[in-house]
C-alpha positions in Angstrom: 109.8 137.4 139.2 108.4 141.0 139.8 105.7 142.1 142.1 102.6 143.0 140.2 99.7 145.1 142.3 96.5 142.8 142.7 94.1 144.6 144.0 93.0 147.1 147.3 92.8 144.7 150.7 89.5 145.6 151.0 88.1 143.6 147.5 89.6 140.1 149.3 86.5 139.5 152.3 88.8 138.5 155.7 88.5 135.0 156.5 88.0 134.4 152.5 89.9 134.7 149.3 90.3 135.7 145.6 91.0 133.8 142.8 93.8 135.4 140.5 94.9 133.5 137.0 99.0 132.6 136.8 100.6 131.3 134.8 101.3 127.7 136.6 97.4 127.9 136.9 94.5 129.1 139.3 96.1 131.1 142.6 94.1 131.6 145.8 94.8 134.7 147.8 93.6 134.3 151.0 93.2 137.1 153.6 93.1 136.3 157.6 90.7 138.1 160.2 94.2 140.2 161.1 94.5 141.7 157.4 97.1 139.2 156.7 97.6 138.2 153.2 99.2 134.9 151.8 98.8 133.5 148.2 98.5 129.9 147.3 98.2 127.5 144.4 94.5 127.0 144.4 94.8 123.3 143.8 94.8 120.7 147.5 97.5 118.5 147.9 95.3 115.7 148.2 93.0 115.9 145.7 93.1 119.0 144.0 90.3 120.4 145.4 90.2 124.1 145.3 91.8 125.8 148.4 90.0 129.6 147.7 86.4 127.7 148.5 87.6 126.5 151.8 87.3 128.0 155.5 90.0 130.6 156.5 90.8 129.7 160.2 93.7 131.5 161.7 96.9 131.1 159.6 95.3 127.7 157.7 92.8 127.1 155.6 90.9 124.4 155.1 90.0 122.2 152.3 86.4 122.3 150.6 86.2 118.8 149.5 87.7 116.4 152.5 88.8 119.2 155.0 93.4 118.9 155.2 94.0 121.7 156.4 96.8 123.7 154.3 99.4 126.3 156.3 99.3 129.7 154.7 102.2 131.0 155.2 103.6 127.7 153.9 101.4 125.9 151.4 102.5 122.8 153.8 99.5 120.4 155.1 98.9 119.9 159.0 99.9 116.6 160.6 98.8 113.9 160.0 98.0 114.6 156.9 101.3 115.6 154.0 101.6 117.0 151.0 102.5 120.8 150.0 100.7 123.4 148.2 102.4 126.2 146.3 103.3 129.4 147.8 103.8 133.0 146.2 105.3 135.8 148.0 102.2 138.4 149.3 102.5 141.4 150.7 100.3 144.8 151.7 101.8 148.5 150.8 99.6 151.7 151.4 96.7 149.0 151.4 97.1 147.2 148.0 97.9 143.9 147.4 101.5 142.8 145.7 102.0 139.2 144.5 105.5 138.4 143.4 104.6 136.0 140.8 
């Protein structure tokens, strides 16, 4: 793994995300109303259904299609519901985006 630069914090809207191509498939980076960022397989536990569409609310996000809400700093789905998303390592330097994918 090596960390790539994405893009300036600014082009991911806060309380939304940005869909980036990998190699395992479609990854959502998703950026929190405190300029935190967190990346995510953009694929639901439950159903697939595609996590970067869904509603940034604090640290979660949740789910476009039958609302789980997904942990971002985890992938890992809020009780009751189970089931785990994947996670990539984010971070900000000198406002740009790094993904360690």
């Amino acid at each position: 793994m090596a960390w790539q630069k994405l893009c300036p914090l600014e082009e991911i809207p806060r309380l939304g995300a940005r869909v980036v191509e990998h190699a395992d498939g479609p990854m959502a980076v998703f950026r929190t109303a405190d300029d935190q960022v967190f990346a995510l397989a953009d694929a639901c536990p439950h159903k697939g259904g595609p996590l970067s569409q869904g509603i940034v609310h604090g640290r979660q996000v949740a789910c476009p299609l039958h609302g789980w809400n997904i942990a971002l700093d985890s992938g890992t789905a809020c009780a009751p519901d189970e089931g785990c998303a994947r996670r990539y390592a984010a971070r900000i330097e000198q406002g740009l985006v790094w993904l360690d994918c």
